[in-house]
C-alpha positions, -999 to +999 in steps of 0.1 A: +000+000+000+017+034-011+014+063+012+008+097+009+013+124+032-012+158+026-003+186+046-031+218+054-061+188+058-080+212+082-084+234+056-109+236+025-078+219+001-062+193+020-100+181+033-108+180-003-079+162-011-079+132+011-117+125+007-105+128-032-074+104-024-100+081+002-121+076-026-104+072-056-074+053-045-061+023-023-034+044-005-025+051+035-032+087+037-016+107+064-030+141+073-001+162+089-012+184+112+001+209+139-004+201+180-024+228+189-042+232+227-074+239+207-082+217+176-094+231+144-107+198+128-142+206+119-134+200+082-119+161+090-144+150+119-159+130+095-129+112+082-109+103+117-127+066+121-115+060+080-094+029+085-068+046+061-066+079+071-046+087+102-034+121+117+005+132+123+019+157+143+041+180+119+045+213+119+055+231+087+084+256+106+101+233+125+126+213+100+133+187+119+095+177+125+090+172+083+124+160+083+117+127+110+084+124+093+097+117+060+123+093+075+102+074+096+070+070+067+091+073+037+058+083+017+053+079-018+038+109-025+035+143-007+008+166-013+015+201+004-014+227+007-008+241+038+000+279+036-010+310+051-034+317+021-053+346+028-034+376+003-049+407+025-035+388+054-004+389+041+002+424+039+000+420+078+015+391+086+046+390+054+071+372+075+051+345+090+033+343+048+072+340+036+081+312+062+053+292+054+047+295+023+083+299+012+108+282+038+091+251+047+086+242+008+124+243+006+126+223+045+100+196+022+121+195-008+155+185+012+138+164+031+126+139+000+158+149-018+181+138+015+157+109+025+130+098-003+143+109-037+116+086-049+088+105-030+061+129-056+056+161-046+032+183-050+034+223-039-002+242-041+004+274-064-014+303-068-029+325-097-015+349-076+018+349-089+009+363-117-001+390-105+003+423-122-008+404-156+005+416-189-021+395-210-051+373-207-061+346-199-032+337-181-012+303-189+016+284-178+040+308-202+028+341-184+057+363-165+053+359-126+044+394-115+030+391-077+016+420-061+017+406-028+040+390-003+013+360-007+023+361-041+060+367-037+064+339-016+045+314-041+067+326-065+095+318-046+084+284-038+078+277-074+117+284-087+126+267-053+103+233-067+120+239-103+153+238-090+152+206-074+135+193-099+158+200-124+186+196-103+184+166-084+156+148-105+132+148-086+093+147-093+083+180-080+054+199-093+030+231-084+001+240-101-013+275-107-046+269-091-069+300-098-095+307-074-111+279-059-142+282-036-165+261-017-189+252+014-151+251+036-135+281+024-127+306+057-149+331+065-123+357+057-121+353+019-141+373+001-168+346-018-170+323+021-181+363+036-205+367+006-220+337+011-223+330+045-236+371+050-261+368+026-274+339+042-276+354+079-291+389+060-320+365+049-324+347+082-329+385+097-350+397+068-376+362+071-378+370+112-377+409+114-345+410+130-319+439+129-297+432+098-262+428+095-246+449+070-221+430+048-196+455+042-171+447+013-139+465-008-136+466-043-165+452-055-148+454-093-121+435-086-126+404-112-115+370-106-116+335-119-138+315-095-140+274-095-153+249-074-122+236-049-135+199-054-129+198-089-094+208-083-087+178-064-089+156-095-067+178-117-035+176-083-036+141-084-034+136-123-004+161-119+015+140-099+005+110-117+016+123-151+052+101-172+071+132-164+067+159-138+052+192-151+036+225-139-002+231-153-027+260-151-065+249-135-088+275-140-121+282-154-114+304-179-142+334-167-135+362-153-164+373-124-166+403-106-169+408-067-201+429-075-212+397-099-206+374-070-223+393-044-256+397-067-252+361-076-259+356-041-286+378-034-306+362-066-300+325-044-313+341-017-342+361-032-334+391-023-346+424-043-321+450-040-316+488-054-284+506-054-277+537-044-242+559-049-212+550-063-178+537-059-167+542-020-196+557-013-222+528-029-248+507-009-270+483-021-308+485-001-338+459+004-369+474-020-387+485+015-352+506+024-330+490+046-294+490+043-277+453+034-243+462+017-217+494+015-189+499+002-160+501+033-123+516+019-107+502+045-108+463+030-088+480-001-058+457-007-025+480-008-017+469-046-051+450-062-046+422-083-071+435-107-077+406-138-070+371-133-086+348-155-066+318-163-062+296-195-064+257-184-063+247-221-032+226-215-045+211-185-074+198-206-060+182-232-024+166-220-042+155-186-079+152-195-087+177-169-123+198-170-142+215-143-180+205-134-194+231-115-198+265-132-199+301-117-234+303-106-238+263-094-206+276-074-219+305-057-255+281-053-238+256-037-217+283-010-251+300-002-273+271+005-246+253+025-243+283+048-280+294+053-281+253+059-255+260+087-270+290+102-304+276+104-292+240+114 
């Protein structure tokens, strides 16, 4: 039985991932996991009495804790999605972002080189490195422009991947993975705080309670949005592939905030009007009260402002296609969290 160790499995990816790898494979899978005084395990609750799942202590900035653990599992594969992934947060938080988004992808990379040459890996990448785009859509050949220290350190993981790849032979990948969304994304990305606003604005509206205003930034910011489940399917034919290579997954749409949040509102059957304009706009229930404004103060330092990818590649060397389009997407995120709210 091959094994496979997935790092970030509390999280909307790694969860993903090993129900994915559960599923669709025979393999030991071992979710790597920091010791923590409070767990975080909501996402994996339901997978902890899977006879071939089993949960290791590792944490991603301490060296010698990846190092034992590839020694004493010699895994077959190695799937790493763990990451301080939310960009705004990055701005605040760039050092901790660059250690463990950056660092610990090079402590993985000696690790299998030193100890299991034969291991896979697989680093999650980010449409964000592209950042300040020069064309669009965006495929593998596109310039790496982040805009971000999110972005910088993804970047910086990808040359460090290419460089052992190249240089000690390894199999070591990372996709770009545009935008991917779903029932676990946290609540403080942008689509997750649509979703799961919109939902609690309807619960207040159907009982005559006071409303929480959903307050957003730039509503015009455009993004490609997909479904994180579908992704799961294209990382594991990436790793699986005669030689290792780096592929685009996207949807190939570009959505606006402002398309997303009305998306929403139409799940939710909610009537709106606007009123005002850029900082100063606010969207109103048809009877007058307040649901959305516009708040400056969620305005990223430097805004990524197009990224729409081109997966074309991914498609037809791998077989890879997405099932869930924009609005099933946004369908899905809304009824999942007025499901939780009213549960």
């Amino acid at each position: 039985m091959k094994k496979i160790i997935v790092t970030g499995v509390t999280g909307q990816d790694g969860s993903h991932m090993v129900e994915y790898l559960l599923k669709n494979t025979d393999h030991k899978i071992y979710g790597a996991v920091r010791r923590l005084s409070v767990k975080n395990h909501e996402n994996i609750l339901h997978l902890e009495n899977e006879p071939r799942f089993e949960l290791i202590n590792m944490d991603l900035n301490d060296a010698h804790s990846m190092r034992d653990v590839v020694i004493d599992l010699q895994p077959d594969y190695f799937i790493n999605f763990a990451a301080q992934s939310f960009v705004a947060g990055s701005w605040d938080y760039p050092i901790q972002t660059w250690d463990t988004d950056s660092n610990a992808v090079l402590h993985i990379l000696e690790s299998i080189r030193r100890f299991a040459p034969s291991c896979r890996f697989y680093n999650a990448g980010s449409s964000e490195e592209f950042g300040d785009v020069i064309c669009s859509p965006q495929d593998e050949k596109h310039p790496l422009r982040p805009q971000s220290p999110y972005g910088a350190a993804k970047c910086a993981a990808r040359h460090l991947v290419r460089v052992y790849r190249e240089s000690y032979d390894l199999y070591a990948v990372q996709g770009w993975l545009f935008n991917h969304e779903g029932v676990r994304r946290g609540l403080d990305f942008v689509t997750r705080k649509i979703s799961h606003s919109i939902a609690k604005i309807k619960i207040a509206l159907d009982s005559n309670k006071t409303i929480p205003i959903l307050k957003l930034g730039n509503i015009e910011a455009q993004r490609d949005w997909s479904d994180a489940e579908d992704f799961m399917e294209g990382v594991w034919l990436m790793l699986n592939q005669d030689a290792p290579k780096n592929y685009v997954l996207a949807s190939g749409e570009m959505h606006t905030v402002r398309e997303f949040l009305e998306e929403t509102l139409k799940c939710a059957n909610i009537e709106f009007k606007s009123e005002g304009s850029e900082d100063n706009e606010k969207y109103y229930t048809l009877d007058g009260q307040l649901i959305f404004e516009v708040d400056p103060k969620f305005y990223r330092p430097a805004e990524v402002h197009e990224l729409c990818g081109d997966c074309s590649l991914a498609e037809k060397e791998m077989g890879w296609t997405r099932k869930t389009d924009f609005a099933g997407l946004v369908k899905k995120m809304y009824e999942s969290d007025y499901a939780l709210l009213t549960r």
